[in-house]
ZAMARGU-4260 file (C-alpha; in steps of 0.2 Angstrom, whole numbers, plus 5000, padded with zeros to 4 digits):
<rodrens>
0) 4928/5044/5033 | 4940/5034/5022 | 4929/5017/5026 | 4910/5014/5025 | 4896/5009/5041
5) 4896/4991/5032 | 4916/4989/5037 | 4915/4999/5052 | 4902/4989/5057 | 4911/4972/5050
10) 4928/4977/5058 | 4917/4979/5075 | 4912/4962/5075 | 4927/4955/5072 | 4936/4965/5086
15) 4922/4959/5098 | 4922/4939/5091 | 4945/4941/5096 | 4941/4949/5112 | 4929/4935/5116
20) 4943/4922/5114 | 4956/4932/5124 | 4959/4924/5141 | 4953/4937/5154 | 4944/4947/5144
25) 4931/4951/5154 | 4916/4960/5148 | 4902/4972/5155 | 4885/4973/5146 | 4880/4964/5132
30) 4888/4961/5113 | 4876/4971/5105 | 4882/4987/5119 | 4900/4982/5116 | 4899/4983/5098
35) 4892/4999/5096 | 4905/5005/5111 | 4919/4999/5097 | 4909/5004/5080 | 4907/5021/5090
40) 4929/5022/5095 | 4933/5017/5077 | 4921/5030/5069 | 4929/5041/5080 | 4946/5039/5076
45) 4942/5036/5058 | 4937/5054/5058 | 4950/5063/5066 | 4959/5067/5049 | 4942/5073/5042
50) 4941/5085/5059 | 4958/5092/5056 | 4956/5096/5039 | 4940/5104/5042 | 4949/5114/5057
55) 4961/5118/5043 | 4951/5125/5031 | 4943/5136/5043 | 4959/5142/5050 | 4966/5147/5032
60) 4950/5155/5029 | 4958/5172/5036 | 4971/5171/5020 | 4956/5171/5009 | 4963/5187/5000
65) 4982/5182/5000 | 4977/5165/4991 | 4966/5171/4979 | 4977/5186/4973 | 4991/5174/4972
70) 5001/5179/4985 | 5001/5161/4994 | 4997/5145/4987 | 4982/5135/4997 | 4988/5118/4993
75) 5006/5124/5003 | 4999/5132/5018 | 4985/5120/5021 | 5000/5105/5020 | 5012/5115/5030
80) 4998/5119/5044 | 4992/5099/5043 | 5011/5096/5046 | 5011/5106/5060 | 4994/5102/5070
85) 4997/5083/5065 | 5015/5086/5077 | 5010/5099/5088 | 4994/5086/5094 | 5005/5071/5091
90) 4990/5064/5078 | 4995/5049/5071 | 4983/5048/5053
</rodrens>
């Protein structure tokens, strides 16, 4: 994850302390259940480049043989196939 607990955490409160000022902004349960609902959103959106280039690697792992003998180049394949999943599943990273 490109950023640690600490700001994930830090971000979260500041989100909440905004919402709280928003005119009808209405919330259910208490801050502490609200800001571990958004630490728990951003983590996961943090971590949806780390998931596709894990998926990545694991799908390029069946051209093991092509990249070691040379044939292919693992930096190209694994940008061109991040290219593609990143449009195909209209990610934005």
């Amino acid at each position: 994850m490109k950023l640690s607990a600490r700001k994930v955490e830090d971000l979260s409160e500041k989100l909440l302390d905004y919402l709280m000022e928003v005119d009808g902004v209405l919330f259910q349960g208490d801050d502490g259940q609200i800001k571990a609902a958004i630490q728990a959103i951003l983590t996961d959106e943090l971590m949806v480049e780390e998931k596709l280039d894990a998926e990545i690697h694991q799908l390029l792992q069946q051209f093991k043989t092509e990249i070691t003998v040379g044939r292919l180049s693992y930096d190209d394949l694994f940008k061109k196939t991040k290219r593609e999943l990143v449009s195909k599943r209209r990610l934005v990273l």
